[in-house]
Structures are given as C-alpha cells and as structure tokens.
One Martini backbone bead per residue (centre of mass of N, CA, C, O) as a GRO file, in nm:
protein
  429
    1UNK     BB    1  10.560   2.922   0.260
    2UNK     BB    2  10.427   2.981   0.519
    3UNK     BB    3  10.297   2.858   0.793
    4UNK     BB    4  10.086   3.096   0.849
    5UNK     BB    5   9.998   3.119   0.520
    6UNK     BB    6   9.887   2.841   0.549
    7UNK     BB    7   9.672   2.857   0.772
    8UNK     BB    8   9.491   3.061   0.697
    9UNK     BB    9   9.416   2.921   0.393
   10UNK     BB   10   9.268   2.711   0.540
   11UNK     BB   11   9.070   2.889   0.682
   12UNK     BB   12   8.915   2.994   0.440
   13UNK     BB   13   8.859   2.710   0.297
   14UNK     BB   14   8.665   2.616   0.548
   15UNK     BB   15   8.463   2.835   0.554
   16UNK     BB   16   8.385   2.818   0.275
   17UNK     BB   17   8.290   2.494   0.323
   18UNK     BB   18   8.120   2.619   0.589
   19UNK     BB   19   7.906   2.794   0.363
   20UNK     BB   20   7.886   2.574   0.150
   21UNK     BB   21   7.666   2.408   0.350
   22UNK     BB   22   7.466   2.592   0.443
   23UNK     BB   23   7.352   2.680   0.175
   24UNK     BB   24   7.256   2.370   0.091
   25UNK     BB   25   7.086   2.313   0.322
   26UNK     BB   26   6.890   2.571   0.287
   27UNK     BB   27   6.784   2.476   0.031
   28UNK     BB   28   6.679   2.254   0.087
   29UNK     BB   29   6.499   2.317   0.312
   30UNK     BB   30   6.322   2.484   0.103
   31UNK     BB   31   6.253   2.278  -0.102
   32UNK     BB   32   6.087   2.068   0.109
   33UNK     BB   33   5.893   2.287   0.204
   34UNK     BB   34   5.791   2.342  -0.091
   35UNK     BB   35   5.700   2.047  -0.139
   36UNK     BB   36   5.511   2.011   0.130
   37UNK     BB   37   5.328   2.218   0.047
   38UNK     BB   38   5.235   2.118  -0.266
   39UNK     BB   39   5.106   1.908  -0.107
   40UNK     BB   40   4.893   2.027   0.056
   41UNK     BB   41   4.765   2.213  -0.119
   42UNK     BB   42   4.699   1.954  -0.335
   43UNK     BB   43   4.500   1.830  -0.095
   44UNK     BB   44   4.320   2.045  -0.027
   45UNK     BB   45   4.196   2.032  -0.298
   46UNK     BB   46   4.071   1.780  -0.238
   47UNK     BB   47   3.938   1.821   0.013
   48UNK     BB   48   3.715   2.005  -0.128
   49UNK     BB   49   3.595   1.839  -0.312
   50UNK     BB   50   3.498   1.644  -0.148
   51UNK     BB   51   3.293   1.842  -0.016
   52UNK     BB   52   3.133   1.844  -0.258
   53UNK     BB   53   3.051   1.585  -0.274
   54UNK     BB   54   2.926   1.550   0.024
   55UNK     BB   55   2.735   1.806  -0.027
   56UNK     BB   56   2.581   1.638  -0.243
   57UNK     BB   57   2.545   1.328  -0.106
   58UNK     BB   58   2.383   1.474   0.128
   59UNK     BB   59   2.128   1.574  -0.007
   60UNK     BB   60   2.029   1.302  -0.132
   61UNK     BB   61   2.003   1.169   0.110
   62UNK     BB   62   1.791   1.347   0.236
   63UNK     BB   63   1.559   1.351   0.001
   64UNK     BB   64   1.548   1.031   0.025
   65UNK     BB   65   1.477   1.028   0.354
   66UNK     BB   66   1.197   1.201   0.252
   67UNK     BB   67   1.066   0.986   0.090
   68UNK     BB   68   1.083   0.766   0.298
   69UNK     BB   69   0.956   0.913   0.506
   70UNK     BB   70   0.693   0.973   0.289
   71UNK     BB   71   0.629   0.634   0.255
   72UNK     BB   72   0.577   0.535   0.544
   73UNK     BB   73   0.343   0.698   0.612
   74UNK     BB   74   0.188   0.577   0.378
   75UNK     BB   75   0.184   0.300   0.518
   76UNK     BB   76   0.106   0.327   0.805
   77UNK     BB   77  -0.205   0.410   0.684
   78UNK     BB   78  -0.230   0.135   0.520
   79UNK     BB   79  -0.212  -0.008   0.735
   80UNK     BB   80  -0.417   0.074   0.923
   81UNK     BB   81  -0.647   0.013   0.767
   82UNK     BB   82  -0.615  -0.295   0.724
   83UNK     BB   83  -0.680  -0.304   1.043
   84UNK     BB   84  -0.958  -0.208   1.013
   85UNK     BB   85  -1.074  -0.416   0.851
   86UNK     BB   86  -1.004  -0.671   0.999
   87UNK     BB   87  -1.159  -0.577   1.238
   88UNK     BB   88  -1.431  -0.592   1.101
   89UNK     BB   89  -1.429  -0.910   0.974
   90UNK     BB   90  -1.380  -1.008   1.274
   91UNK     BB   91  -1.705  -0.879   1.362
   92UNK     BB   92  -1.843  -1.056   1.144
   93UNK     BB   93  -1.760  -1.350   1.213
   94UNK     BB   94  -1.848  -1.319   1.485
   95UNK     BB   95  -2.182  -1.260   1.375
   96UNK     BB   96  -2.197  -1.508   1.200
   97UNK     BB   97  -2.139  -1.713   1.399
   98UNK     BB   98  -2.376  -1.657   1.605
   99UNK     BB   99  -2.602  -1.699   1.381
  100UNK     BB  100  -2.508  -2.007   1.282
  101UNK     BB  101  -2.613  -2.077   1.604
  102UNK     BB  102  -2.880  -1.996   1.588
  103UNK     BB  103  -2.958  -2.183   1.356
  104UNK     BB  104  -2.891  -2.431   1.477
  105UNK     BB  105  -3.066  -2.435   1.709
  106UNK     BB  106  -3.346  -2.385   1.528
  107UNK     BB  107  -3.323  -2.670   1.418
  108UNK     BB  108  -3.351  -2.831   1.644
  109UNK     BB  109  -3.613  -2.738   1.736
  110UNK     BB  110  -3.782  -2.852   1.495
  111UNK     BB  111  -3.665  -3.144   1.490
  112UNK     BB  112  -3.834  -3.163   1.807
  113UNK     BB  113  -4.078  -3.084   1.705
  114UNK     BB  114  -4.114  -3.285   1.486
  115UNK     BB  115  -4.116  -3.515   1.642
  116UNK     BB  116  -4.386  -3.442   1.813
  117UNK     BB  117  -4.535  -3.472   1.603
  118UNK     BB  118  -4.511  -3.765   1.527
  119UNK     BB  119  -4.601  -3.866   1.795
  120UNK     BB  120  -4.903  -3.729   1.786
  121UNK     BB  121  -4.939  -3.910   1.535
  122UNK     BB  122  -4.930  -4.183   1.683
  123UNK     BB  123  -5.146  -4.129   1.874
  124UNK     BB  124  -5.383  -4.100   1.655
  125UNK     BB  125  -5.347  -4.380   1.545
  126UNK     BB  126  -5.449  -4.508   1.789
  127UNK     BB  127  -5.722  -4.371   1.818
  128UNK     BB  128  -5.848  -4.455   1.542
  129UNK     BB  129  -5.847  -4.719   1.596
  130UNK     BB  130  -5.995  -4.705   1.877
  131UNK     BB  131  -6.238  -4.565   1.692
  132UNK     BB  132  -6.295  -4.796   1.506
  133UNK     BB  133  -6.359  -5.036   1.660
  134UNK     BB  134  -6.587  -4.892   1.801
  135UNK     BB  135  -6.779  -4.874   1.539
  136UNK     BB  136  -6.770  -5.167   1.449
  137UNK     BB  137  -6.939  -5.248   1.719
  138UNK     BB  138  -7.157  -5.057   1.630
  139UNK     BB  139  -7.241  -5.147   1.377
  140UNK     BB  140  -7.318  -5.463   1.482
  141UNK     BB  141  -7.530  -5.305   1.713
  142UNK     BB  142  -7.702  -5.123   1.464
  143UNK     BB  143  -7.580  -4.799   1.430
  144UNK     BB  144  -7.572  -4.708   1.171
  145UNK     BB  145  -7.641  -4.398   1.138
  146UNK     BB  146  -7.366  -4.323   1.283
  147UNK     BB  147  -7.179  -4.463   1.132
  148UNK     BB  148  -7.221  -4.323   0.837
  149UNK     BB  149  -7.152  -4.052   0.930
  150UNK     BB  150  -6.835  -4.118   0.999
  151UNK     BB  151  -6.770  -4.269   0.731
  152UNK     BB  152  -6.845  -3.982   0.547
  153UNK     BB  153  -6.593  -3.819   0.593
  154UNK     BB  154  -6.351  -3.615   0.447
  155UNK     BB  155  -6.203  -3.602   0.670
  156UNK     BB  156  -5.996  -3.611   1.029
  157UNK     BB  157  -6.149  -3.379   1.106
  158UNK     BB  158  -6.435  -3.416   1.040
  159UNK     BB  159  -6.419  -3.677   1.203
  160UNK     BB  160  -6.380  -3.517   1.478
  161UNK     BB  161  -6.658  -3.328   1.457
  162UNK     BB  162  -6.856  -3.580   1.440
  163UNK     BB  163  -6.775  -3.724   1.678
  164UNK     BB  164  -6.881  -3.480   1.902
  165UNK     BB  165  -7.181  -3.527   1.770
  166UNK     BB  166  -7.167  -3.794   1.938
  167UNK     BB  167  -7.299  -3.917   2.187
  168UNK     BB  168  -7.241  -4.219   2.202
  169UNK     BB  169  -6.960  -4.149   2.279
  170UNK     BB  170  -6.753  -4.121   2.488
  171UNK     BB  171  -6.608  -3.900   2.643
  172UNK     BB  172  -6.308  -3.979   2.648
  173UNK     BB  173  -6.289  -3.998   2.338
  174UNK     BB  174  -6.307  -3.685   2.314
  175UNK     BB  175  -6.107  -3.529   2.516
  176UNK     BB  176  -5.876  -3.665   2.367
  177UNK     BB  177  -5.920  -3.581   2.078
  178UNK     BB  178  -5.891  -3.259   2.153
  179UNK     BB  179  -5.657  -3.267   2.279
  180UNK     BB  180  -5.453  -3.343   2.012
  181UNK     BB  181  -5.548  -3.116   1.871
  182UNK     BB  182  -5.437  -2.897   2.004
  183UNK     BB  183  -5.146  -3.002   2.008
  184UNK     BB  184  -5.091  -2.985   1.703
  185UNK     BB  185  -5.169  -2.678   1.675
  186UNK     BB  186  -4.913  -2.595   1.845
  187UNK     BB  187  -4.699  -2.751   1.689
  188UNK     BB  188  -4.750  -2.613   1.400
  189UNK     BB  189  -4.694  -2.318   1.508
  190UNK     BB  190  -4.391  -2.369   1.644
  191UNK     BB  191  -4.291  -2.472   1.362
  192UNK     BB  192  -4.346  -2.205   1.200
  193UNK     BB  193  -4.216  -2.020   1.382
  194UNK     BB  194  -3.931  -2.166   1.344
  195UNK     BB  195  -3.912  -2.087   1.005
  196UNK     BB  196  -3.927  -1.806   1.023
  197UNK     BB  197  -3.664  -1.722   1.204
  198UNK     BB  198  -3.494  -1.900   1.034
  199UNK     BB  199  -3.494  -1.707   0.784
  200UNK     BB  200  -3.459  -1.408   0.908
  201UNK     BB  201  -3.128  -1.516   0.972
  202UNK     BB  202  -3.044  -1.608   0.697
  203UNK     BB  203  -3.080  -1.327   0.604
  204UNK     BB  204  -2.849  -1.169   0.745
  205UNK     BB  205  -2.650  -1.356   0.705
  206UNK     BB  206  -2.642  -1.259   0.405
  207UNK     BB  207  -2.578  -0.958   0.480
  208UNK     BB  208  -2.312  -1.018   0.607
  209UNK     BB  209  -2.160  -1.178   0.397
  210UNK     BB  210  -2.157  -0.907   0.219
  211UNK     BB  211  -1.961  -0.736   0.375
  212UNK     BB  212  -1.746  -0.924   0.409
  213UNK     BB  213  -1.672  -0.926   0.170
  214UNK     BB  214  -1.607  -0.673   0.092
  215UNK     BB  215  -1.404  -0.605   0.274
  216UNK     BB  216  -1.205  -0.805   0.174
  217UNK     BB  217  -1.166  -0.643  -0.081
  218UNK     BB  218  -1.072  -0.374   0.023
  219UNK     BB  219  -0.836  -0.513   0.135
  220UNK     BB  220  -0.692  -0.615  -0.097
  221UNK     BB  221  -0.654  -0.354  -0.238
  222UNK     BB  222  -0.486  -0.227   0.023
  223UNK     BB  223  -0.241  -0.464  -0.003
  224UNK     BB  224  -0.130  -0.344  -0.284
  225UNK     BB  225  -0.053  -0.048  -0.186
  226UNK     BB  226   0.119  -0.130   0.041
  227UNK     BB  227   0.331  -0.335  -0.177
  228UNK     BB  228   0.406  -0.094  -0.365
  229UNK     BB  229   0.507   0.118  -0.150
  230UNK     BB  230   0.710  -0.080  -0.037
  231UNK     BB  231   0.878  -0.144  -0.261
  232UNK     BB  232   0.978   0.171  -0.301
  233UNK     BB  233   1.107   0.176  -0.027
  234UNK     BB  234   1.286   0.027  -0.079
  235UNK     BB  235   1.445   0.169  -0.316
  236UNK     BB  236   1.501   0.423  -0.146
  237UNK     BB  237   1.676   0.281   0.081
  238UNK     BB  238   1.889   0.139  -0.128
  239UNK     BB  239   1.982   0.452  -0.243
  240UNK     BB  240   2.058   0.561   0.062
  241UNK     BB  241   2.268   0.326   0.130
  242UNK     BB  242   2.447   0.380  -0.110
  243UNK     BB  243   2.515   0.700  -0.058
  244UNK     BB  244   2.635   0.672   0.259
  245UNK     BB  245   2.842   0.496   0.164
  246UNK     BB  246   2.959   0.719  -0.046
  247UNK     BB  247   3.001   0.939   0.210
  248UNK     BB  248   3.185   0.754   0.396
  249UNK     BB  249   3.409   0.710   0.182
  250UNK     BB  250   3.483   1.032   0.173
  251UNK     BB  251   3.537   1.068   0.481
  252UNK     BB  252   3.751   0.918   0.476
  253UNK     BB  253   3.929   1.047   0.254
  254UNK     BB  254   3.947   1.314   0.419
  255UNK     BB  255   4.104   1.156   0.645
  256UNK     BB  256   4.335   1.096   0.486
  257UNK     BB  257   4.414   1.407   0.377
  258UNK     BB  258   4.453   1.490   0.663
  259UNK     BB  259   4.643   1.353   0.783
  260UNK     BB  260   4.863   1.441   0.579
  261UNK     BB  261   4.878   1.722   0.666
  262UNK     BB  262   4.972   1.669   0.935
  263UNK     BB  263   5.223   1.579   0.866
  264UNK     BB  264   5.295   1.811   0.667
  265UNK     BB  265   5.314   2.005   0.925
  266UNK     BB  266   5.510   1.883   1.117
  267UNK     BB  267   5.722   1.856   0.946
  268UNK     BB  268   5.727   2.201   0.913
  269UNK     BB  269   5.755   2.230   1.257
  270UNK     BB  270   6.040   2.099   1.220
  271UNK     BB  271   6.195   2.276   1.030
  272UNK     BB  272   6.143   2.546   1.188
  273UNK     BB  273   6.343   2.462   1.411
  274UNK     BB  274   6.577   2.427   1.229
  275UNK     BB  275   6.556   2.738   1.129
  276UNK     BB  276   6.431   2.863   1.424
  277UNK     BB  277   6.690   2.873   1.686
  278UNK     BB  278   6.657   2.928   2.042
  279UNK     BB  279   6.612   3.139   2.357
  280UNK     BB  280   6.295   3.325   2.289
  281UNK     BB  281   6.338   3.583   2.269
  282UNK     BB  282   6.318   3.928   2.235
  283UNK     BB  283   6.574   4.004   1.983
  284UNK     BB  284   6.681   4.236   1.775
  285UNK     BB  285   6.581   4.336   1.453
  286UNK     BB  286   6.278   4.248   1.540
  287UNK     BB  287   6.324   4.473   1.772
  288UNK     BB  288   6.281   4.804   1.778
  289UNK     BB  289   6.008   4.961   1.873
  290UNK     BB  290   5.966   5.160   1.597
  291UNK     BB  291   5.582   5.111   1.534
  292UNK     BB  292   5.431   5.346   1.752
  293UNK     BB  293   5.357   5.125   1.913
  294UNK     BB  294   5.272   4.943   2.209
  295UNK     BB  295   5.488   4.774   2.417
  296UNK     BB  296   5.587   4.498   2.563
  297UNK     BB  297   5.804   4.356   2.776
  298UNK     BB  298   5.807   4.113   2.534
  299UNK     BB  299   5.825   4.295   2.255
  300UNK     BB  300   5.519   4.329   2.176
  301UNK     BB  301   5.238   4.345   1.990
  302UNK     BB  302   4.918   4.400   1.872
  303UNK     BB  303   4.760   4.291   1.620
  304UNK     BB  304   4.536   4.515   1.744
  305UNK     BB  305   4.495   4.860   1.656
  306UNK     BB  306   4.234   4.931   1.889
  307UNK     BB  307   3.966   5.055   2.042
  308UNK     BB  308   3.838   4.794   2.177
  309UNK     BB  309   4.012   4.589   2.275
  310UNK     BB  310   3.991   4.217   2.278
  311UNK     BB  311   3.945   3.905   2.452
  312UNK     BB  312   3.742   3.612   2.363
  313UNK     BB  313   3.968   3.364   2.371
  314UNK     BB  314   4.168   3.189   2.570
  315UNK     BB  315   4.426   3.009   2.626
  316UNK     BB  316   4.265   2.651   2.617
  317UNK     BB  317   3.992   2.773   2.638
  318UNK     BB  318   3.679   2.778   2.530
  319UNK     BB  319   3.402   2.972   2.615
  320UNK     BB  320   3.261   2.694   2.653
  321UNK     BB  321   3.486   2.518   2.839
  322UNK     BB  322   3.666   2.396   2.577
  323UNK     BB  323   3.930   2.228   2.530
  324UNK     BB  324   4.235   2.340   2.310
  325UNK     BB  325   4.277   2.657   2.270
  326UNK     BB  326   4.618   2.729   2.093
  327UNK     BB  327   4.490   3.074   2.097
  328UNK     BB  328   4.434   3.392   2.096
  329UNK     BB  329   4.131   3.620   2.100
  330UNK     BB  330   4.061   3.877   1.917
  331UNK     BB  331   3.876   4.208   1.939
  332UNK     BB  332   3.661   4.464   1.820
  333UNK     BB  333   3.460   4.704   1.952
  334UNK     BB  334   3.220   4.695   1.649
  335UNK     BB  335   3.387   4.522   1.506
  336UNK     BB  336   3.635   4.300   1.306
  337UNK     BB  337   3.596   4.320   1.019
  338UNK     BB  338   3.825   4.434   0.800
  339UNK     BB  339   4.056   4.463   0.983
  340UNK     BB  340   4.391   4.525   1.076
  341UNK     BB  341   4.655   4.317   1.091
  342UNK     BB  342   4.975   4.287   1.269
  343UNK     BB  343   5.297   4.272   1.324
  344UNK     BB  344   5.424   4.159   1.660
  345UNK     BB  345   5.687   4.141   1.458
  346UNK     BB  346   5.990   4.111   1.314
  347UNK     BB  347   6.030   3.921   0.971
  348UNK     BB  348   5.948   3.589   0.801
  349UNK     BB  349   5.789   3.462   0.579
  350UNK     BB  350   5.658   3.109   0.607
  351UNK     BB  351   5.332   3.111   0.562
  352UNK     BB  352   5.093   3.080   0.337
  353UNK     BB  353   4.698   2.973   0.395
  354UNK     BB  354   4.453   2.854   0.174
  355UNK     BB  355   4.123   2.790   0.352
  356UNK     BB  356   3.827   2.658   0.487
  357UNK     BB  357   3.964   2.531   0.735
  358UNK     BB  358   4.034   2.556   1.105
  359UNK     BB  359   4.232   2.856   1.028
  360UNK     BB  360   4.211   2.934   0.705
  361UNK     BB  361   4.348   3.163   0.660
  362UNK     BB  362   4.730   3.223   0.685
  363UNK     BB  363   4.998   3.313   0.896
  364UNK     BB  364   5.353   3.297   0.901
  365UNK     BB  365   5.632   3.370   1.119
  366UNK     BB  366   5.992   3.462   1.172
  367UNK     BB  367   6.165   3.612   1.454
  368UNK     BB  368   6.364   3.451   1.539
  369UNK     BB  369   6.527   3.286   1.810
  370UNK     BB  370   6.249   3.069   1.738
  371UNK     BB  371   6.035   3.271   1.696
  372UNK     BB  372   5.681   3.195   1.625
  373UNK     BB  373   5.370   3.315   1.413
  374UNK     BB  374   5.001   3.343   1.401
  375UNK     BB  375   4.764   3.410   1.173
  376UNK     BB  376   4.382   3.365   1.116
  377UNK     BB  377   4.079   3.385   0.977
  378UNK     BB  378   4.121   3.554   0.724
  379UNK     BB  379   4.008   3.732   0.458
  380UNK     BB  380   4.286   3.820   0.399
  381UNK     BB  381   4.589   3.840   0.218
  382UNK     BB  382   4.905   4.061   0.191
  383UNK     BB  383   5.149   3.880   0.174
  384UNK     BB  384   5.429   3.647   0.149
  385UNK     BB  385   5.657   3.388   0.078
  386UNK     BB  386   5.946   3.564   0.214
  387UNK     BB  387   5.837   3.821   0.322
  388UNK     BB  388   5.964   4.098   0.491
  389UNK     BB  389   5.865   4.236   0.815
  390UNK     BB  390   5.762   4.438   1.024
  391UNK     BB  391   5.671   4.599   1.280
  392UNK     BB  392   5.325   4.673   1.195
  393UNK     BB  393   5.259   4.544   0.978
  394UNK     BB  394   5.036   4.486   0.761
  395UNK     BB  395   4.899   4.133   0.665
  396UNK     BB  396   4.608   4.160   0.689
  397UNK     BB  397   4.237   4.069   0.731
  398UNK     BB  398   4.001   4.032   0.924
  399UNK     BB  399   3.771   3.733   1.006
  400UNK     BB  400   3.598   3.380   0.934
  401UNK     BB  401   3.756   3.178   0.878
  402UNK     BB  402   3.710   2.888   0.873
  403UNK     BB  403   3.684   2.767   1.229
  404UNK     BB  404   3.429   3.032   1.276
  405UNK     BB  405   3.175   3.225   1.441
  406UNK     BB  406   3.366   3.490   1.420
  407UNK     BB  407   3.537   3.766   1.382
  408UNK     BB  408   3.882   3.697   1.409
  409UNK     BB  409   4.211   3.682   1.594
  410UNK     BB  410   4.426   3.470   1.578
  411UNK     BB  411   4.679   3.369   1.766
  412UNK     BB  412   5.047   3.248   1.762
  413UNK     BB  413   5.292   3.074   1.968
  414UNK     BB  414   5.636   2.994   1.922
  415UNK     BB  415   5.898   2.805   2.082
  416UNK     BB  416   6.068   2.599   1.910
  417UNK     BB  417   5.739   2.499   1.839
  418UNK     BB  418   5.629   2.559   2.088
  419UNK     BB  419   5.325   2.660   2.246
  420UNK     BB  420   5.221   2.940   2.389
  421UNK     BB  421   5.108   3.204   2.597
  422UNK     BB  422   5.028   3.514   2.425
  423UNK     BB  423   4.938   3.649   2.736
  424UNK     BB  424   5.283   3.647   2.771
  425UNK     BB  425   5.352   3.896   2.583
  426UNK     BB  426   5.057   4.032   2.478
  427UNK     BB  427   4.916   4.378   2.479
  428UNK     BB  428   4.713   4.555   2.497
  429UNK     BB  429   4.622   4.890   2.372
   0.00000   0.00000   0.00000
C-alpha cells in the first residue's frame, strides 16, 4: 500500500471518528435536555399541585379570619357593654358613698341634738330641785292648800302648769320653768325631724344597693359571654394561625420547586447556546423569504400578520413604566385571542411548555447560526418538540396563558443565549 493510500485511509478513519464523537455528542445533549425537561416538566406539576394546596389553604385562611373577625367585634360589643355596666356600677356607689355620708352626718346631728336634750333635761332637773326646794319652804311656812295643789299633780308637765297657775311662785321660776320648756319641745322636734330624714335617705340607700346589686349581676353574666366568646375567638385564632404556618410552608416549597425549574431552564439555556452557536446573523435555509410575508431587513417577519398590529409594551419595560420586560409585545386592534401566531423564521422547535404561571403555553425555535425565539402566553400550541417549522408556519394561537393581564403575543430573541430587543429585528406588518 502506498504512502498516499494510506494517508486517505487514515483520514477517512479519522472523519468517521470524529462524526461518531459528534453524534455521539449530539445524543447525550439531547439525552440531557430531554432529562432536565421531564424534571422541569415533574416540577411544574408538583407546583400546581402545591399552588392548588394554597388556594384550598388560602380559603380556609380566609374564612377563619373571618370568624375571627366577626367574633372580635362579638367582643368588642360586650366589653363595650361590661364598661357600660362598670361605668353605671361606680356612679351608683359614688351615690351610694355620698347617701351613706349624709347619713352619717344626721347621725352626728340626732346624738348632738340627743346631747343637748340631755343637757336640757339636766338643768329640768337642777330647776325641779330648786322648785322642790322653794315649795318645802312654802309648806313650812303653812301655805299647805297651794303645796297640796302643786304636790298632787300627775306628772312634770301638769306640774308644771299648775304651777303657772300659782301667783305665790317668782316671776324668775316661771319664766325659767316656760323657758325650758320651750327648748326641750324644739329640741324633741328636731329630733324627731331628724330621724324622719334619716330614715328618708335610708330608704334611698337601700333602693341604691339594689340597682347596684342588679348591675353587678348583669355585668357578671355578660362576663361569662365576654370569656366563652374569648375562648372561641382564641380557638379560632389559633387555627388560624395554624392555616398561616400550613400556607407559609407550601410557599416555601413552591420557591423551593420555582428555583430548581429556574437552574433547569439555565442548564437548557446552556445547552441552547452550545447547540445553536454563531454570528447572530440570520442566513442560511431558514431565511429564504420565501413566506409571502414582509420581511425586515434582518430577515424576519412579524409573529402576527394582521393588519392593526401593534406593539403593547416594548422591550424593557413594561406600560406601567416598570423595567424588566424581557421581551415584546404584540397585539391585534379589535382582538388577539385565537389570532395565528407564525414562525418569524425557519428552524426547529426545541421546547414546548404547557404551564399556568410565567410565560404561560410557550415554545422555543432554534433558527441556527445562535439564533432562537420564544412565543409565550398561548391558548394553544400546535407544534411538538423536535418538528422543522418553515418561517410564516403557523406555531400556535395567541391566548393570555401565564403571567398576562390580557391575550397577546411574548416575542423573544437571543442571540447565543442573550436576549436581544425583538423591535429591532422584527418590523411590523
């Protein structure tokens, strides 16, 4: 065999080894790829799952804070009434305090007064004496018949009248005797006027202490209802708070399932650039123009050809003027649900994915030379995994699936992995 016919065989062998080390390649990264979608895929279902928990437990949540609620204000109305109680309580023994004051001062009154009848009847009695005296002289010195008159009396007021009635006594001890008389008959007046008012205020005091007994009853009785409803309300509270920590913990889980789908969408946006690598540009077989549509000058058309296309928020930031919006926004004037959405280029698609949250329906073009678009927010999608797509193919129908206030069409471009803004791509129709 000659020096060149060996050399040949060598290079045939050497090409054949290195298209099995790229097929080879090839299967693994597909291999990969189909791996990391079907945890991807695993995910998401664990995490509608959990988000399916969350509204079951957000309800409950819910309702019990509404229990909670309406057991607060149950509350609030009978502590309201218990300080109504409480309040009417101390206004009665602050009348009862100031009765039980007045009674006592007219106590003080009676045994001042009771004092000085006392005293009265003790000068009654120096005078008796002193009358006594005076008539034992009169009978010595034989006035017997006007003696026998004052002797003879039935008791010391009659005693006191008949000696009135005597002319032989002094002026001084008549006008004495009528004196004290006197003062004893105003004394006993108002003593008695003073045991009547005393009595009066007592009877008071006594219709008080039974209001207040009252009140204190009613308020112990909505105390046991403050305490069950208290109770409840703690119960309530409690369940509650249980629910909370239940909800708080699948939120967990559900960033726990969100981070992981984000490093496997990384891992895949790896995969993408080591599969789709070049200069960005857009030739080759999936740009021949050939689509019937108008095409930009750098070889795209519009997702959407319908006349009354428009752009609803641009790339970067979304209408509400917060940044962020990763790619543009397209829409159809008089309605964009169930429009057709077409491939703006030929390629092949490299991810379908159906999903509630995010970008909703979505799928993934790969056109070669690094070039790949995203179509999001889907009602349908009409494509598979793997399937060549021509540019103006229809992929889908527009929808408002995910993270969408309203139907319209997501556009994304990446150029070897990094997003570009499609606006300067894609020109409208």
């Amino acid at each position: 065999m000659t020096n060149t016919s060996l050399k040949k065989l060598l290079s045939v062998l050497l090409v054949c080894v290195f298209l099995f080390l790229l097929s080879a390649q090839g299967i693994m990264a597909q291999d990969t790829a189909e791996s990391l979608q079907d945890k991807i895929n695993e995910n998401q279902q664990r995490i509608e799952k959990l988000r399916e928990q969350q509204a079951a437990q957000s309800e409950i949540v819910d309702a019990l804070k509404e229990q909670d609620d309406a057991y607060q204000e149950r509350l609030d109305a009978l502590y309201a009434q218990v300080d109504g109680y409480t309040s009417k309580i101390d206004a009665k023994n602050a009348e009862i305090e100031t009765l039980e004051k007045t009674i006592r001062d007219l106590e003080k009154q009676v045994k001042k007064i009771n004092e000085e009848i006392d005293e009265q009847n003790k000068q009654i009695d120096i005078t008796y004496d002193l009358l006594s005296e005076r008539l034992r002289a009169m009978y010595i010195a034989g006035q017997t018949t006007e003696i026998e008159v004052l002797l003879t009396a039935t008791d010391f007021s009659d005693f006191l009248n008949r000696t009135e009635l005597l002319r032989r006594v002094s002026k001084h001890d008549t006008d004495l005797v009528a004196d004290l008389k006197v003062k004893i008959e105003q004394l006993n007046a108002k003593a008695q006027e003073l045991d009547e008012k005393k009595v009066e205020i007592q009877e008071q005091k006594q219709v008080l202490d039974d209001e207040k007994y009252e009140l204190t009853v009613a308020r112990a009785e909505l105390q046991e209802k403050v305490d069950e409803v208290q109770k409840s309300a703690d119960e309530i509270e409690a369940q509650r708070k249980a629910n909370a920590k239940k909800l708080s913990d699948l939120v967990d889980m559900e960033e726990y399932y969100e981070q992981q789908n984000e490093q496997y969408a990384n891992t895949i946006d790896a995969l993408a650039r080591q599969a789709s690598q070049g200069s960005g540009e857009a030739s080759g077989d999936n740009f021949t123009n050939d689509s019937g549509f108008d095409v930009s000058g750098s070889g795209f058309i519009c997702p959407l050809q319908y006349p009354g296309t428009y752009i609803s928020a641009g790339y970067g930031t979304y209408p509400s003027g917060r940044s962020g919006h990763t790619g543009t926004d397209y829409c159809v004037s008089g309605g964009t649900m169930g429009k057709n959405v077409r491939a703006i280029a030929g390629g092949t698609v490299i991810l379908v994915k159906y999903q509630t949250t995010s970008y909703g329906n979505h799928i993934m073009i790969d056109h070669g030379n690094g070039v790949t678009s995203l179509y999001a927010h889907a009602s349908s999608l009409l494509v598979s995994e793997g399937q060549t797509v021509n540019q103006g193919d229809i992929i889908m129908l527009a929808g408002s699936t995910g993270n969408s206030t309203g139907a319209h069409v997501h556009l994304e471009i990446r150029i070897n992995g990094n997003r570009v803004n499609p606006a300067n791509y894609v020109s409208l129709p």
